[in-house]
mmCIF file of the C-alpha atoms, coordinates in Angstrom:
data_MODEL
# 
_entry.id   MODEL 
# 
loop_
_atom_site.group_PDB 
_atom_site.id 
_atom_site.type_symbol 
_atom_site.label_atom_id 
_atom_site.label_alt_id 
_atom_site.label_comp_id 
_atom_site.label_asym_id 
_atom_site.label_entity_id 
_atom_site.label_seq_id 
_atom_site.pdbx_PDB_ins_code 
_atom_site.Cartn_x 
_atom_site.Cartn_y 
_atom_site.Cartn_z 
_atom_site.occupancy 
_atom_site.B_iso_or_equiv 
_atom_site.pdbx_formal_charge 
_atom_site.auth_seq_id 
_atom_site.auth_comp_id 
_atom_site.auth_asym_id 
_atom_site.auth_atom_id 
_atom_site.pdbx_PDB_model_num 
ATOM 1  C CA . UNK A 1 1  ? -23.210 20.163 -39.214 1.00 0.00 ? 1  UNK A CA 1 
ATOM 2  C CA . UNK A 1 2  ? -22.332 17.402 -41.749 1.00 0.00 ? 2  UNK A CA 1 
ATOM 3  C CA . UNK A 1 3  ? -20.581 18.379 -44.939 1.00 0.00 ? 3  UNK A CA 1 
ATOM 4  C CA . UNK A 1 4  ? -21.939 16.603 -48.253 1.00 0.00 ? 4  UNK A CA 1 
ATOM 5  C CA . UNK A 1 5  ? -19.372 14.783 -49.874 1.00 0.00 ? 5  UNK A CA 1 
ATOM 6  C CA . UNK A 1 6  ? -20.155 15.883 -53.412 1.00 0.00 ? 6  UNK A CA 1 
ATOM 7  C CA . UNK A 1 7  ? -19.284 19.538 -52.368 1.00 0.00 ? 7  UNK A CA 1 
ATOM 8  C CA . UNK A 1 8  ? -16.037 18.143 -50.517 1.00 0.00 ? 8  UNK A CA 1 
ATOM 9  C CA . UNK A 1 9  ? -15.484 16.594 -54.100 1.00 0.00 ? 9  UNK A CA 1 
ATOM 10 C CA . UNK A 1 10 ? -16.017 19.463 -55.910 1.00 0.00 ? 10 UNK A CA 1 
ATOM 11 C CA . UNK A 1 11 ? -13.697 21.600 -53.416 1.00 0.00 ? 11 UNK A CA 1 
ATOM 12 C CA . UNK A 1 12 ? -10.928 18.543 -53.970 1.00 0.00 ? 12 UNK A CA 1 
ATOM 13 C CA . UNK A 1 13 ? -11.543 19.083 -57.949 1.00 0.00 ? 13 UNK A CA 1 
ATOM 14 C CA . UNK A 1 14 ? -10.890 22.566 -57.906 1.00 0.00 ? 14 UNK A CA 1 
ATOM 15 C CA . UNK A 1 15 ? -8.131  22.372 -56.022 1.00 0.00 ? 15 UNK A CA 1 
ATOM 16 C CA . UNK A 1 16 ? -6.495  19.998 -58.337 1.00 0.00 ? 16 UNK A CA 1 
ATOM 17 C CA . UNK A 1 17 ? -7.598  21.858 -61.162 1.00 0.00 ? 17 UNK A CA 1 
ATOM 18 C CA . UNK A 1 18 ? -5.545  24.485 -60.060 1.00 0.00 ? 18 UNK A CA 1 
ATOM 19 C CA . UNK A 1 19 ? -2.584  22.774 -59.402 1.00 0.00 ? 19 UNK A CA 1 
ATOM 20 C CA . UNK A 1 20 ? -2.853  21.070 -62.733 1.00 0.00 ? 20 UNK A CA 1 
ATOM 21 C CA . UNK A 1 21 ? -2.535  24.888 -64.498 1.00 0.00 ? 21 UNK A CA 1 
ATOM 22 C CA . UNK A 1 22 ? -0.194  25.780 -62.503 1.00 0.00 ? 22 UNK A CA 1 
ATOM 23 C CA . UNK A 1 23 ? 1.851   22.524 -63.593 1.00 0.00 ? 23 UNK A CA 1 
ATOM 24 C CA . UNK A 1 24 ? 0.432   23.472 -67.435 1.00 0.00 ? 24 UNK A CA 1 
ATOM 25 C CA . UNK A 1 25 ? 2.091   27.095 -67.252 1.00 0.00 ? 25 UNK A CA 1 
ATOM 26 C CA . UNK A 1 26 ? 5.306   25.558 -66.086 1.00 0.00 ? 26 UNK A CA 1 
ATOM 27 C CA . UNK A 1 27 ? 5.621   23.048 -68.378 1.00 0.00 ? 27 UNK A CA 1 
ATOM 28 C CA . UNK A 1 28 ? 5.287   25.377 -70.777 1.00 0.00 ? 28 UNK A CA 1 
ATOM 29 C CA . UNK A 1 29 ? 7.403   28.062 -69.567 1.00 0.00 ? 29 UNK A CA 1 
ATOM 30 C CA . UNK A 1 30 ? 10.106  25.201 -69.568 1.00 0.00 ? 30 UNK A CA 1 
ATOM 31 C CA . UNK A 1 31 ? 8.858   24.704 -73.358 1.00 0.00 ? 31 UNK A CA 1 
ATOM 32 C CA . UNK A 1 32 ? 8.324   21.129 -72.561 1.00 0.00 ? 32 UNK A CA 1 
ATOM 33 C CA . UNK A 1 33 ? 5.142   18.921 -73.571 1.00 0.00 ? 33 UNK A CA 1 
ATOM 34 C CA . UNK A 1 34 ? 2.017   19.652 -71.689 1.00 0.00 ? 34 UNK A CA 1 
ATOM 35 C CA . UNK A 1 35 ? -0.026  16.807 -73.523 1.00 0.00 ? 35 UNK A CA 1 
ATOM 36 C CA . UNK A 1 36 ? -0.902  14.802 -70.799 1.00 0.00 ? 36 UNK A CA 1 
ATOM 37 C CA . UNK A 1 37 ? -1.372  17.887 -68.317 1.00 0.00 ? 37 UNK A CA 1 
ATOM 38 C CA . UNK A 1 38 ? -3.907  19.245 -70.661 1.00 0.00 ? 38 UNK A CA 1 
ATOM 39 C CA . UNK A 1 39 ? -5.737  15.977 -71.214 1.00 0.00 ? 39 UNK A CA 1 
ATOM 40 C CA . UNK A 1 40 ? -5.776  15.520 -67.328 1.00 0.00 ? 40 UNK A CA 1 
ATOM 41 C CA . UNK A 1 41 ? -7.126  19.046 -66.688 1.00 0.00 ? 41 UNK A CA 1 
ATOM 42 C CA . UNK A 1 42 ? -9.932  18.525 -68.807 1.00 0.00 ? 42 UNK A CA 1 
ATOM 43 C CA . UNK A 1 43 ? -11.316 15.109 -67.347 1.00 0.00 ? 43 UNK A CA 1 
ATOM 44 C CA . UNK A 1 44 ? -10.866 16.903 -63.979 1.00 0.00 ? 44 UNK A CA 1 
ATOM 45 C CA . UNK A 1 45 ? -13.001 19.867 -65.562 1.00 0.00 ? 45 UNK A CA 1 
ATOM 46 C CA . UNK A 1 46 ? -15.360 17.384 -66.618 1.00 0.00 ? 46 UNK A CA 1 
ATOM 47 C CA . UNK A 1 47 ? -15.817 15.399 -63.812 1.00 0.00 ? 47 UNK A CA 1 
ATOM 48 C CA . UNK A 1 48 ? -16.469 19.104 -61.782 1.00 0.00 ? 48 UNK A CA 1 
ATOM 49 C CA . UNK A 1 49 ? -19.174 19.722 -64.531 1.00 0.00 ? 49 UNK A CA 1 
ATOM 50 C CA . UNK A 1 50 ? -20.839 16.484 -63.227 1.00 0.00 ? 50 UNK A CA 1 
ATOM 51 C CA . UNK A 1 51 ? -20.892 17.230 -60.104 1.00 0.00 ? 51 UNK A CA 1 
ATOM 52 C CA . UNK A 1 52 ? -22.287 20.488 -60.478 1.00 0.00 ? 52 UNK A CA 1 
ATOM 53 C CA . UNK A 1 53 ? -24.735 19.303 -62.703 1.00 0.00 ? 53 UNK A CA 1 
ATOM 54 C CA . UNK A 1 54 ? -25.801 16.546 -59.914 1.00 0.00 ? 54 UNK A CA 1 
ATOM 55 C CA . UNK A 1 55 ? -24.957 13.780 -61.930 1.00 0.00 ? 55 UNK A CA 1 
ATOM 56 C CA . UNK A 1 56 ? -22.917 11.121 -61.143 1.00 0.00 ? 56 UNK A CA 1 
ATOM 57 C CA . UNK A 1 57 ? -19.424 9.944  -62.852 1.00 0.00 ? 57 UNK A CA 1 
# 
């Protein structure tokens, strides 16, 4: 059985996605500047959305 590489992508995304709030909370626990963190989360959020939607980036 052959895995579709949009749903490995989407598994990838979410799995950074993750990582990325995790690195957010951090950040901000350490009251430092989560700026670029946030900004990165979101195009990862986005680019998920895409997939989802069957569109592609």
């Amino acid at each position: 059985m052959e895995e579709d590489p949009d749903d490995y992508r989407m598994l990838k995304l979410r799995a950074e996605i993750l990582e990325l709030g995790s690195a957010i909370r951090q950040l901000q626990r350490e009251g430092l500047d989560d700026a670029g963190a946030q900004l990165l989360i979101a195009r990862k959020r986005a680019q998920l959305d895409r997939l989802a939607k069957g569109t592609r980036p």
